[in-house]
N, C-alpha and C positions, 0 to 999 in steps of 0.2 A: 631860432624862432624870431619871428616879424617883428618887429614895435607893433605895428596892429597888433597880431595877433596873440602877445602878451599883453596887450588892453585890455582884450575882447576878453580873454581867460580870468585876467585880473578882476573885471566887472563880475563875471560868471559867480566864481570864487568867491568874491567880498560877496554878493548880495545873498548867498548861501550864506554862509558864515553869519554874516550880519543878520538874518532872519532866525538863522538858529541864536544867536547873542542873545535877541531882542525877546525871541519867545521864552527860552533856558533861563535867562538872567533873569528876567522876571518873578518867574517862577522864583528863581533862587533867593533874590531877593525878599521878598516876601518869606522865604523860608527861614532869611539870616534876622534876625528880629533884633534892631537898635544899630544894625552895621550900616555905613554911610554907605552911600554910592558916589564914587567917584564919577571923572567926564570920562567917558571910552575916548579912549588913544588908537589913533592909527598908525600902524607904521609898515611903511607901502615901500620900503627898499629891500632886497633882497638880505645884504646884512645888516638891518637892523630887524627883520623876520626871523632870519637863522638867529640871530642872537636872541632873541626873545624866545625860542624853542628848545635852544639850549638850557634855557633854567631853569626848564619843564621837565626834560627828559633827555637822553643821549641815544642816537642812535645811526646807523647808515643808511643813504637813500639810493634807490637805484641811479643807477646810471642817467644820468640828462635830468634829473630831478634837485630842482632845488627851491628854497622856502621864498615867499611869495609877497605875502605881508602876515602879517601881526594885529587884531586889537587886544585892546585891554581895557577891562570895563571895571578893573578893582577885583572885585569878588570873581571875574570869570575874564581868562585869556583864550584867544582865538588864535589857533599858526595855520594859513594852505600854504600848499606844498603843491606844485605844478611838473609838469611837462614840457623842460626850456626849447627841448628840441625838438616839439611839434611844431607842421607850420599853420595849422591851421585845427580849428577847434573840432573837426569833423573826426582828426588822427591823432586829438589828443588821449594820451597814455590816462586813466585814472587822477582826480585831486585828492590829495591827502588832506587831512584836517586833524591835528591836535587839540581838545579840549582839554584845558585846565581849571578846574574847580579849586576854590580856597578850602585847604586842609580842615578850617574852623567852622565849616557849614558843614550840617548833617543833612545828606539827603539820600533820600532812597534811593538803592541804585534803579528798581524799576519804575519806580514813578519817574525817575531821573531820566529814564529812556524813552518811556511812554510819553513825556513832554519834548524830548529832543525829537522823535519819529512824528511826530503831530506837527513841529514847526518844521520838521524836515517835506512831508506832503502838504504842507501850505506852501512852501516855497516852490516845490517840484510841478504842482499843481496851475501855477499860473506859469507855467513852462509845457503843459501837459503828458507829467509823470501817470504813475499810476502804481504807487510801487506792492507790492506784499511779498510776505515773509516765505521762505523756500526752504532755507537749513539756517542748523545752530549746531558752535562746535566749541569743542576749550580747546585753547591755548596756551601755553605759560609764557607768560611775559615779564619780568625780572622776579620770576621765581613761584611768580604766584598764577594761579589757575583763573584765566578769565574767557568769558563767553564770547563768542562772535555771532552775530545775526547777520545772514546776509538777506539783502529783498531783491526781488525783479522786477521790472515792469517795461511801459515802450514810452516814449516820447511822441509830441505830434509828429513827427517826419517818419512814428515808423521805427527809427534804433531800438535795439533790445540795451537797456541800461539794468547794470546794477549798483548795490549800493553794501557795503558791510557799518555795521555800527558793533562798538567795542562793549564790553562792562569796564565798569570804575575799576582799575590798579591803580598802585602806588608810583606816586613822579617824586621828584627829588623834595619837593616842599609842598606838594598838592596832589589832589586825585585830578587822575587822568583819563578819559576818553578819547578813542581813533574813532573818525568817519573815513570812509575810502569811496570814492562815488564816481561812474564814467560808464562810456559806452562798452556793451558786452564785448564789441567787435574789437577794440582796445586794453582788453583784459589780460594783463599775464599774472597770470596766481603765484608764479613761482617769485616775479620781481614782488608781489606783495606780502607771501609768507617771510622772502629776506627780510624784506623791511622789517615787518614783526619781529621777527625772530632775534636783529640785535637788537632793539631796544634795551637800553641799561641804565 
């Protein structure tokens, strides 16, 4: 992949990530009642990304995929996970996204979603998404039964994009949510059920 075009993706990526932070955290915040908010931390190298996703969760990534950056806003950590060996954003593979919630905050997991899918079409929306709901499946993911959503929609240029959003499971010290998000035409299900499928 380019230096440009690992910019470009980087941007892409953070300002997803970062709109879901900003909207999620909030919410959460407000939910943790008396818990400080620390400064969100960036961390924009590849390993110090993968190491920060390692404390989350364990798992393998497809092939040419590797973790991207990192924040951390205290209460809620952010990992993407990119496509190194795209060269351009048009052939990029899927971004992955690890969400991590603090163990110590109770939140619902559908309100939980309902607030990540709202900051997810605010975000999509000044990019001109358009997404809605198509199926929902269980999966087990370190033993336990969790939901997948996946949405459709088109882009201004036209792409068919989709999007999968997870339910809350268990990560090594916090609850966990997947985002997976990219162009339809870039879709392989199978590179993305692996994925799921080690998580440990």
């Amino acid at each position: 992949m380019s230096k440009n075009t690992k910019v470009i993706l980087g941007i892409i990526a953070g300002v997803i990530a970062l709109c879901i932070c900003i909207c999620v955290g909030g919410w959460l915040a407000l939910k943790a009642s008396g818990k400080v908010l620390q400064e969100t931390m960036v961390q924009d190298t590849p390993e110090e990304a993968a190491a920060a996703a390692k404390e989350i969760i364990d798992y393998e990534l497809p092939s040419g995929y590797q973790e991207e950056m990192a924040m951390n806003m205290g209460f809620m950590q952010m990992v993407t996970i990119t496509d190194s060996q795209s060269t351009d954003t048009e052939n990029a593979r899927p971004v992955i996204m690890i969400a991590s919630m603090s163990s110590d905050i109770e939140a619902d997991e559908e309100e939980l979603r309902l607030q990540i899918q709202l900051s997810m079409e605010k975000s999509s929306n000044r990019q001109g998404y358009d997404m809605e709901l198509v199926g929902e499946q269980e999966v087990t993911i370190k033993g336990e039964q969790v939901n997948l959503m996946t949405y459709e929609g088109v882009d201004e240029k036209g792409n068919s994009m989709k999007q999968i959003v997870s339910g809350l499971f268990d990560g090594k010290n916090s609850q966990v949510m997947l985002f997976i998000m990219g162009q339809d035409s870039n879709w392989n299900q199978e590179e993305i059920d692996a994925f799921i499928a080690s998580i440990k």
